[in-house]
C-alpha positions as CSV (number, residue, x, y, z in Angstrom):
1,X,62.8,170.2,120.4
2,X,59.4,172.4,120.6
3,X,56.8,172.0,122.6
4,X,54.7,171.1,119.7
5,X,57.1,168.1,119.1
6,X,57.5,167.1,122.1
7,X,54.0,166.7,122.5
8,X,53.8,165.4,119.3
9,X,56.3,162.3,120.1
10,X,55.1,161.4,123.5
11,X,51.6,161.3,122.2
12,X,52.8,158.8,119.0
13,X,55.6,157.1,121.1
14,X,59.3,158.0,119.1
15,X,60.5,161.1,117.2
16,X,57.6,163.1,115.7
17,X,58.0,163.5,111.7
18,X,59.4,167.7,111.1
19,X,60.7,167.6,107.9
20,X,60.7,166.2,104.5
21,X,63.0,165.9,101.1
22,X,62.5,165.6,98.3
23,X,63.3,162.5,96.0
24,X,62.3,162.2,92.9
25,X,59.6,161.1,90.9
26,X,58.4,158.5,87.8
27,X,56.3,159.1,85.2
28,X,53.7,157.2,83.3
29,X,53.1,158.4,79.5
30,X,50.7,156.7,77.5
31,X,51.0,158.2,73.9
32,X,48.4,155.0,72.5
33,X,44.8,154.5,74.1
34,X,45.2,152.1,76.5
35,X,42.9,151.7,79.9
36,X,45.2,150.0,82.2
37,X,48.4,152.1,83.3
38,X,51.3,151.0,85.1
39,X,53.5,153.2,87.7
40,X,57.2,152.2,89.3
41,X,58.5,153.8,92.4
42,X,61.1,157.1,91.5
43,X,64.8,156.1,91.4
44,X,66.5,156.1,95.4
45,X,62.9,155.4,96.9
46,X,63.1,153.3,100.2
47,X,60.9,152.0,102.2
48,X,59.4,154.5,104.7
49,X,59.4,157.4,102.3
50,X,56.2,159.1,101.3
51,X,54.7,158.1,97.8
52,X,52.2,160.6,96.0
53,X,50.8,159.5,92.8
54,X,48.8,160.6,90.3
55,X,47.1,159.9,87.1
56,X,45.2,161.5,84.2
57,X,43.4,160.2,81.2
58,X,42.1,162.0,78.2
59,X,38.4,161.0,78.3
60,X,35.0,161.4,80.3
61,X,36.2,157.9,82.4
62,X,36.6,157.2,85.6
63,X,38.9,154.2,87.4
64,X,37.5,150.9,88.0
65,X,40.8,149.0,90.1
66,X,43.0,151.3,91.5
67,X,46.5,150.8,92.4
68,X,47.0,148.5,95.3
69,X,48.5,149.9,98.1
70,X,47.5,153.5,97.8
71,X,44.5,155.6,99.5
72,X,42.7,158.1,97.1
73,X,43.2,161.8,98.3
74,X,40.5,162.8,96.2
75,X,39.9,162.9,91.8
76,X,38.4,165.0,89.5
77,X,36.3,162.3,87.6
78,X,33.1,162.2,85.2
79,X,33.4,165.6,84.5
80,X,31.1,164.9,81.3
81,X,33.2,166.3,79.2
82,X,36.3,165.5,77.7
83,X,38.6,167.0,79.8
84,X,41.8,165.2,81.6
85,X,40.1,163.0,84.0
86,X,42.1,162.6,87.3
87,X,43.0,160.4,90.6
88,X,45.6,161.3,93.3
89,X,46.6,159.0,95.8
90,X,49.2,158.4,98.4
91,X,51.0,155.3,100.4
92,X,54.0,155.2,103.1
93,X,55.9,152.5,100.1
94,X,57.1,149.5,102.0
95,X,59.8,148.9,99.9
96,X,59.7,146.2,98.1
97,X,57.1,146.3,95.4
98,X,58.3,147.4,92.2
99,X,55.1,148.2,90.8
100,X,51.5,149.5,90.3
101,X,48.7,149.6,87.9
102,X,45.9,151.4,87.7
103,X,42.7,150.7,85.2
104,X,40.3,153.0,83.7
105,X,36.8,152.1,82.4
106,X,38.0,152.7,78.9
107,X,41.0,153.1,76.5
108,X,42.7,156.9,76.2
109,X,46.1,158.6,76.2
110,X,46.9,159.6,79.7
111,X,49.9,161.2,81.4
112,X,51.1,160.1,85.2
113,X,53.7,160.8,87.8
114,X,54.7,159.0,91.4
115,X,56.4,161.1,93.6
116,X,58.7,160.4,96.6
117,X,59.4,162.6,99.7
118,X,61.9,161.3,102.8
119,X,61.0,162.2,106.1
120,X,63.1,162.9,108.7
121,X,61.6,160.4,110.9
122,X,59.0,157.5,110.2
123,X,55.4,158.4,109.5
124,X,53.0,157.3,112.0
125,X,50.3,159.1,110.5
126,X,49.8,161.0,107.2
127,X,46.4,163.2,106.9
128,X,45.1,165.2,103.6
129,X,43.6,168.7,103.7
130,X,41.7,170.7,101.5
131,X,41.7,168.6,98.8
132,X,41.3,171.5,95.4
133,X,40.6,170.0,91.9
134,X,39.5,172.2,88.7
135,X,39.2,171.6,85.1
136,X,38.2,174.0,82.5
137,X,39.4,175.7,78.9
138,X,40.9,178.8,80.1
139,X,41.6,179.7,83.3
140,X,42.3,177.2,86.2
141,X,42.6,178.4,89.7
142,X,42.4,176.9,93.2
143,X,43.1,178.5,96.2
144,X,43.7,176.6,100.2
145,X,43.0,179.3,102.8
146,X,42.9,176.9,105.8
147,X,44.3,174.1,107.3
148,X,43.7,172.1,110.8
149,X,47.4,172.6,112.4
150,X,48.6,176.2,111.5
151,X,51.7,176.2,112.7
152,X,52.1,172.4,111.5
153,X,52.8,169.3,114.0
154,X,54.4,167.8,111.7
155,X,56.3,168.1,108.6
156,X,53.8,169.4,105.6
157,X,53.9,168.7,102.0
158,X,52.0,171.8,99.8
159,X,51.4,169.3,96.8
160,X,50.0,170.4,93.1
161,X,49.7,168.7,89.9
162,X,48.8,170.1,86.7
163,X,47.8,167.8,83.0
164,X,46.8,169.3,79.9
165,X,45.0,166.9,77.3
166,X,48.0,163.6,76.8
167,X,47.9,163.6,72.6
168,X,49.9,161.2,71.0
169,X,52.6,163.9,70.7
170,X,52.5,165.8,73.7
171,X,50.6,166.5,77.2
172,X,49.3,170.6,76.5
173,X,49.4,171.8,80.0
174,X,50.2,175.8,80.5
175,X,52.7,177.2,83.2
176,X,51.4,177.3,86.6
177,X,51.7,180.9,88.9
178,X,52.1,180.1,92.6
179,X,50.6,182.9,95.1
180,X,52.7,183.4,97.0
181,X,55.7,181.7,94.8
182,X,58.1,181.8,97.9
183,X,59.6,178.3,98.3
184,X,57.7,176.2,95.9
185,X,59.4,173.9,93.4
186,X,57.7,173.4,90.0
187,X,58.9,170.7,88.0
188,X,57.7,171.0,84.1
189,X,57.0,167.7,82.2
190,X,58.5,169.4,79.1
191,X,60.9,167.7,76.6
192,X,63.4,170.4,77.5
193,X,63.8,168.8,81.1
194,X,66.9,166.7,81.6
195,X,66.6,163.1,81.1
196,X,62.6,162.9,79.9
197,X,62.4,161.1,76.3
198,X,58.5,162.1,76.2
199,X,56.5,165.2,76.9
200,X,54.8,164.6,80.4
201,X,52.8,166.3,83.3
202,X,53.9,168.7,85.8
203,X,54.0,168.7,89.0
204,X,55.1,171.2,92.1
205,X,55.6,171.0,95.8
206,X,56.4,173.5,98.3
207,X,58.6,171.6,102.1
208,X,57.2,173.1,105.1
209,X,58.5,172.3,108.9
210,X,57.4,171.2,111.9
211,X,56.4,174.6,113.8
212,X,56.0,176.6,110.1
213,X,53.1,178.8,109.9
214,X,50.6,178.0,106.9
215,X,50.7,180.3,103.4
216,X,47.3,180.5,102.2
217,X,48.0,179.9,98.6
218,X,46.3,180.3,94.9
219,X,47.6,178.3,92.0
220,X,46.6,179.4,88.7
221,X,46.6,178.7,84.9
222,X,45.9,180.4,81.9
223,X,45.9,178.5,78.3
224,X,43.8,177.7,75.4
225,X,44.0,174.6,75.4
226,X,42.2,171.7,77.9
227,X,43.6,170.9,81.3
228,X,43.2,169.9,84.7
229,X,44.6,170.5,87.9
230,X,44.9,169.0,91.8
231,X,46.0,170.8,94.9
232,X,46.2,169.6,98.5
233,X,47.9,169.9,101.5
234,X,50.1,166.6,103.1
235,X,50.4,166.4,107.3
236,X,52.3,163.8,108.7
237,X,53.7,163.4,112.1
């Protein structure tokens, strides 16, 4: 073990967190206007594992009781406009509840997603960097240049979601372009993904180590229609 874990697990008393896997995730699709929307934990979840969620409604609205459990890493609300309106939160799940809703201050479509990460040890503590959210037209782009542990303490989660406005028919997000793409994962909400019933959000996430240097990064989208985008960084040791 490093000196960086070593520290790391003397200071928080057991194994320091180094790594993570990925899950799986849920989604929430709402093709009707509806204001209160409900989220389950991804297939294989257990307790301990990392839960990021996050949810997206079709209208100039903004959350009134938000999903017990969870702490908000940051939203792109009352944008005044009607542009995908969105919350991200995360939780450590403690695997037993089966379920979570969220309401909105009104009735729209909306589009949603949980996702679950394993660690390789159990989270003491889970911080959020650098918290990026955009919304436009044509283009999107956000850009993290900095974080606080570079190379990380523990194991770090690049995390990025991406809705385009949830129609009755379909959710019209573009394709994302990760800068630098090397090791990120995008996963697209599209009807042509195995097993989804529904057009949905995407999402994308790039596994970092214990002791792996930090890639600034700039993710970027380029589409007629409306959408909306969030992009943060997850420590946890």
């Amino acid at each position: 073990m490093s000196a960086i874990l070593l520290a790391a697990a003397n200071v928080f008393g057991g194994a320091a967190v180094t790594s993570f896997t990925h899950v799986g995730a849920s989604y929430e699709r709402s093709k009707t206007n509806t204001s209160t929307k409900t989220f389950t934990p991804p297939s294989g979840t257990q307790a301990g594992d990392l839960l990021i969620l996050a949810t997206f409604i079709d209208a100039n609205l903004s959350i009134t009781t938000p999903p017990s459990g969870w702490t908000e890493i940051g939203n792109t609300a009352d944008l005044g406009s009607n542009y995908p309106e969105g919350y991200s939160y995360y939780q450590i799940y403690n695997g037993t509840d089966s379920s979570w809703t969220a309401t909105w201050s009104g009735s729209d479509t909306s589009a949603g997603i949980v996702v679950a990460f394993r660690p390789d040890n159990p989270i003491t503590t889970a911080t959020i960097e650098q918290f990026q959210g955009s919304y436009s037209a044509s283009p999107l782009s956000d850009t993290i240049s900095t974080v606080t542990d570079d190379p990380a303490v523990g194991g770090r989660i690049y995390m990025y979601f991406l809705t385009g406005r949830p129609t009755a028919t379909l959710v019209q997000d573009p394709v994302p372009t990760f800068t630098p793409s090397s090791g990120w994962t995008h996963v697209d909400g599209d009807l042509s993904v195995t097993g989804l019933t529904v057009d949905n959000m995407d999402y994308a996430y790039k596994l970092a180590a214990a002791g792996d240097a930090f890639v600034s990064t700039t993710i970027t989208t380029n589409d007629a229609g409306q959408q909306t985008q969030h992009f943060f960084i997850v420590n946890a040791v």
